[in-house]
Structure formats: structure tokens, C-alpha cells
C-alpha positions as a Markdown table, in Angstrom:
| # | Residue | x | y | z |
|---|---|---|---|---|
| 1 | Unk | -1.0 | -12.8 | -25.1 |
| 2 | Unk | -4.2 | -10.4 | -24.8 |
| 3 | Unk | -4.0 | -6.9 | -25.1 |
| 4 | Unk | -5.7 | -4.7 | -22.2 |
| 5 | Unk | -6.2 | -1.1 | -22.4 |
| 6 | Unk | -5.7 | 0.6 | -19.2 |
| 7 | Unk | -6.4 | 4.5 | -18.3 |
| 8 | Unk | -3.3 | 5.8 | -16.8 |
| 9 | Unk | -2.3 | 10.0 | -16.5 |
| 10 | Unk | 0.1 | 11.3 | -18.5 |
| 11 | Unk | 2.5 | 12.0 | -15.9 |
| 12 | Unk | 2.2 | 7.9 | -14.5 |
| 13 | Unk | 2.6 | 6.6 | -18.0 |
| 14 | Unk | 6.1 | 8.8 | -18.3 |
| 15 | Unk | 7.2 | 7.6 | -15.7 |
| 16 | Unk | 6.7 | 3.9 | -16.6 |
| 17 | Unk | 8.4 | 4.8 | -19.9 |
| 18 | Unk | 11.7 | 6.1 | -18.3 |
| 19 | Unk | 11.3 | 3.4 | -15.6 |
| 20 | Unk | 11.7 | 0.7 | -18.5 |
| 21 | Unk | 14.3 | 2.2 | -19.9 |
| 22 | Unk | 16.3 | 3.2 | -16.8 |
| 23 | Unk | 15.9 | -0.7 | -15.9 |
| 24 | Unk | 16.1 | -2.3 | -18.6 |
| 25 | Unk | 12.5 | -3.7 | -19.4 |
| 26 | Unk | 11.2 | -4.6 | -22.9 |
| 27 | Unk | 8.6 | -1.6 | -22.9 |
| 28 | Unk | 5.9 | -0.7 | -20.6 |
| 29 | Unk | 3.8 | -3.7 | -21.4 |
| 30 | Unk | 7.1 | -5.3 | -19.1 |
| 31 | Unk | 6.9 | -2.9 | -16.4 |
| 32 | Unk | 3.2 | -3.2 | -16.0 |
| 33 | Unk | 3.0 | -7.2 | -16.0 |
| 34 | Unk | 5.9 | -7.4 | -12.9 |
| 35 | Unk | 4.0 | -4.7 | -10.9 |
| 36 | Unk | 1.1 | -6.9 | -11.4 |
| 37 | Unk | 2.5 | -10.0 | -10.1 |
| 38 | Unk | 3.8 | -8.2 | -7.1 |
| 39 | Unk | 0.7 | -6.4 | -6.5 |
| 40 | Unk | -1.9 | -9.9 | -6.6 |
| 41 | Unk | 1.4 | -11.3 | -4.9 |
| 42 | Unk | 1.8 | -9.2 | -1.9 |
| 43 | Unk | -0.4 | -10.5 | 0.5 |
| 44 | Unk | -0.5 | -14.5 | -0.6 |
| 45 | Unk | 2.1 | -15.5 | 1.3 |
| 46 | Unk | 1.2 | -18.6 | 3.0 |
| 47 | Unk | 3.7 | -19.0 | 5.8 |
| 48 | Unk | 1.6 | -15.5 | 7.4 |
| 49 | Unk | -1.6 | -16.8 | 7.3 |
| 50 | Unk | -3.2 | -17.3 | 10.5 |
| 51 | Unk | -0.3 | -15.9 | 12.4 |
| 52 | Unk | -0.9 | -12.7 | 14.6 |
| 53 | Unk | 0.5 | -9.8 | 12.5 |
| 54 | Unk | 1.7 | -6.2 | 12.8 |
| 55 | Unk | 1.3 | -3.8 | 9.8 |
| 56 | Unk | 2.9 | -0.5 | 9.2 |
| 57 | Unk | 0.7 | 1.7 | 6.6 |
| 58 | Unk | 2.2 | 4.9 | 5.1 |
| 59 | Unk | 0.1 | 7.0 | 3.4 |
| 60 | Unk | 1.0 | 9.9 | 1.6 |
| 61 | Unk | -1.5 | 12.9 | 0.0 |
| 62 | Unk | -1.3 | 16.7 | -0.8 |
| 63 | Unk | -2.9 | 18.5 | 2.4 |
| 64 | Unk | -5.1 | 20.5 | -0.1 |
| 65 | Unk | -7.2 | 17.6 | -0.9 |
| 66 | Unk | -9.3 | 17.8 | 2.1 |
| 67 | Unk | -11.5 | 15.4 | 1.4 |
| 68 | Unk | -7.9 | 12.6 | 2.1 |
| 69 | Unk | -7.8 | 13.3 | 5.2 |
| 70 | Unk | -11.5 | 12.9 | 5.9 |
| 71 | Unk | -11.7 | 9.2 | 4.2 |
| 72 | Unk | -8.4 | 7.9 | 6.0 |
| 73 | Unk | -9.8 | 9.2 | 9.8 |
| 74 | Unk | -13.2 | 7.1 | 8.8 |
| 75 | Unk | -10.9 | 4.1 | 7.9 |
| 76 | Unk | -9.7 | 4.5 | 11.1 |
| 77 | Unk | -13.1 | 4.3 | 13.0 |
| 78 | Unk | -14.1 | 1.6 | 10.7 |
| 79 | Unk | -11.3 | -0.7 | 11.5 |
| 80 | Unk | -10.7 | 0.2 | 14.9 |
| 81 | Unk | -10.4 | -3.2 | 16.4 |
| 82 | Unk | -7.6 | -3.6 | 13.3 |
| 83 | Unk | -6.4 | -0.2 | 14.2 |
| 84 | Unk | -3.8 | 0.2 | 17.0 |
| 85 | Unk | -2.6 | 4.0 | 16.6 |
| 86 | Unk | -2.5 | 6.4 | 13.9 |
| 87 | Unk | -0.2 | 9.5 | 13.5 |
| 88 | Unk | -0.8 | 12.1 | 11.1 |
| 89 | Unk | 2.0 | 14.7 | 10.6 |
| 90 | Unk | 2.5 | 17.9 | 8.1 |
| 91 | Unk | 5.4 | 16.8 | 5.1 |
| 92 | Unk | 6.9 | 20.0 | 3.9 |
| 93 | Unk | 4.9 | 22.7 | 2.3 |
| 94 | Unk | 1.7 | 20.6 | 0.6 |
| 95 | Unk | 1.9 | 17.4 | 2.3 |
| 96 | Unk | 0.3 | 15.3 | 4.6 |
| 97 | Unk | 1.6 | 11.6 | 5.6 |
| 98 | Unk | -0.5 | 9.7 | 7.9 |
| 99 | Unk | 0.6 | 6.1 | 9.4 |
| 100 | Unk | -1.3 | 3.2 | 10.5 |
| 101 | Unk | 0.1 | 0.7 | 12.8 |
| 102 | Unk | -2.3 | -2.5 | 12.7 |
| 103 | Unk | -2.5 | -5.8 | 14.7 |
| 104 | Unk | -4.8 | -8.4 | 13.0 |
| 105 | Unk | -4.2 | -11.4 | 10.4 |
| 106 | Unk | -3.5 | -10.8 | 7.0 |
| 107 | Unk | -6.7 | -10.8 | 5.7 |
| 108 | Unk | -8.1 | -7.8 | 8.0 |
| 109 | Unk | -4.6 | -6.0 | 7.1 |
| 110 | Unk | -4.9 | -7.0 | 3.3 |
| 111 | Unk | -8.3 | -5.5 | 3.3 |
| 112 | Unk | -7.4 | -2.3 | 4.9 |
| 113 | Unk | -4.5 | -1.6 | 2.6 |
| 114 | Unk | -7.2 | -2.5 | -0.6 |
| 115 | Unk | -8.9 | 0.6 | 0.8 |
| 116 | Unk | -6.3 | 2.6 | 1.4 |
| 117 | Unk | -4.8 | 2.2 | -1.9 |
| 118 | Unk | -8.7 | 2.7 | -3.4 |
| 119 | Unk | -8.7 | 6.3 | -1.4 |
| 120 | Unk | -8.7 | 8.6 | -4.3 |
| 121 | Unk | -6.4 | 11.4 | -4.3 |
| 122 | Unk | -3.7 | 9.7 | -2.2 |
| 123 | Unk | -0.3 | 10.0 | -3.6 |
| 124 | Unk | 1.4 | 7.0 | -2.1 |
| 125 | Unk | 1.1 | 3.6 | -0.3 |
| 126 | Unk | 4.1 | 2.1 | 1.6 |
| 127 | Unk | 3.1 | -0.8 | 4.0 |
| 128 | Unk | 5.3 | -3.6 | 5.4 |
| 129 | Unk | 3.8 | -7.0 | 7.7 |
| 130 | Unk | 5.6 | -8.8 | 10.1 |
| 131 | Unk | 4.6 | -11.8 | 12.7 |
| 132 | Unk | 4.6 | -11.4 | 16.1 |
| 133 | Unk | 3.7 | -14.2 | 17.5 |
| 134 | Unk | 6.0 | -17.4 | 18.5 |
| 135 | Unk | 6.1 | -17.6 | 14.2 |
| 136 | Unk | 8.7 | -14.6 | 14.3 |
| 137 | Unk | 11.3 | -16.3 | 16.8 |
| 138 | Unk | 11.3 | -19.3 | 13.8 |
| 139 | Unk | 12.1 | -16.2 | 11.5 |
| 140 | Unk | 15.3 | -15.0 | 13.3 |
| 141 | Unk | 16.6 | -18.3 | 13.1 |
């Protein structure tokens, strides 16, 4: 197997370490493989593609880094035809979480989460993708 060395801060890297040993894993090496996988995994799911989609993006940052806020309101414009409403509310004392709710395929909506989650500064990513086209009645089924 190939060794990769990967810059991480301190605090991330802690985290990984009690996340292994809280779960089980081998070591970090573990934890950082799986996340892998799921993160080149998310969006290749086949049975979405070229079905009309709605996406749910949660973003989370600390209200002091300005320069957040900015970036995700110029996503926005950029991706307005992807975008179909935005809410940005205040999350206790620091925080800002602002939500995305997109209609497109999953290539648009892949792309616009890749840029999100490029943002720097931002805290968290949540997102979730659903059909809603006649391919979600098959779903329920």
C-alpha cells in the first residue's frame, strides 16, 4: 500500500485519533481510507443520474469570518439557475448556518457542493439529494 502524507490541524487529527478508537478502527490510516471511499462515493450513484433532483446544502461557519459569508452569497448568484432559495440564519453566539435548497441533476448539485466544501473557513458541510421526478414514486415502493 503507498504511504501519502496529508496536512491536517492538530485539532482534526485528534479527533481522527479518538474517532478510531471510539469505533474501533485499526488507526487513522483506517478512518481516513473509509471517509475517502464515501467522499469519491457520494455522488456516483447511478440510479440518480439524469433524474430531476432536489438538494439540501447546510453550511456551517463562525460569523467572524466575514469573508464566508461573502463567497457562499456569490455561489448563490453563480448558480442561480441551480439555486432555488437560500436562508441564512444566526446559530448561537459565533455562528452562521446558511442552507441551500437546489433543483438540477447530480452533476450541477455535485459541483456546487465541491465548492462549497472548497470555501475556506467553513466549519461544516451537510447535504442530502433526493429525486423528484416519476423516479421517486419507484423509490417508495
Amino acid at each position: 500500500m503507498t504511504v501519502v502524507s496529508v496536512s491536517m490541524p492538530e485539532e482534526l487529527l485528534n479527533r481522527i485519533d479518538e474517532f478510531a478508537d471510539d469505533h474501533g478502527y485499526t488507526g487513522r490510516s483506517e478512518v481516513v481510507r473509509e471517509a475517502s471511499r464515501n467522499l469519491l462515493g457520494e455522488f456516483q450513484d447511478r440510479e440518480l443520474e439524469g433524474h430531476d433532483l432536489m438538494g439540501v446544502v447546510t453550511v456551517l461557519f463562525d460569523y467572524e469570518t466575514t469573508t464566508v459569508e461573502e463567497r457562499m452569497m456569490r455561489l448563490r448568484h453563480e448558480h442561480e439557475s441551480l439555486v432555488a432559495s437560500n436562508f441564512h440564519s444566526h446559530v448561537g453566539d459565533h455562528y452562521c448556518m446558511e442552507l441551500f435548497v437546489l433543483e438540477g441533476d447530480l452533476e450541477s448539485i455535485s459541483q456546487f457542493v465541491g465548492k462549497v466544501r472548497a470555501t475556506g473557513d467553513v466549519l461544516t458541510v451537510d447535504y442530502s439529494v433526493i429525486p423528484v421526478d416519476d423516479f421517486a414514486a419507484t423509490l417508495s415502493k
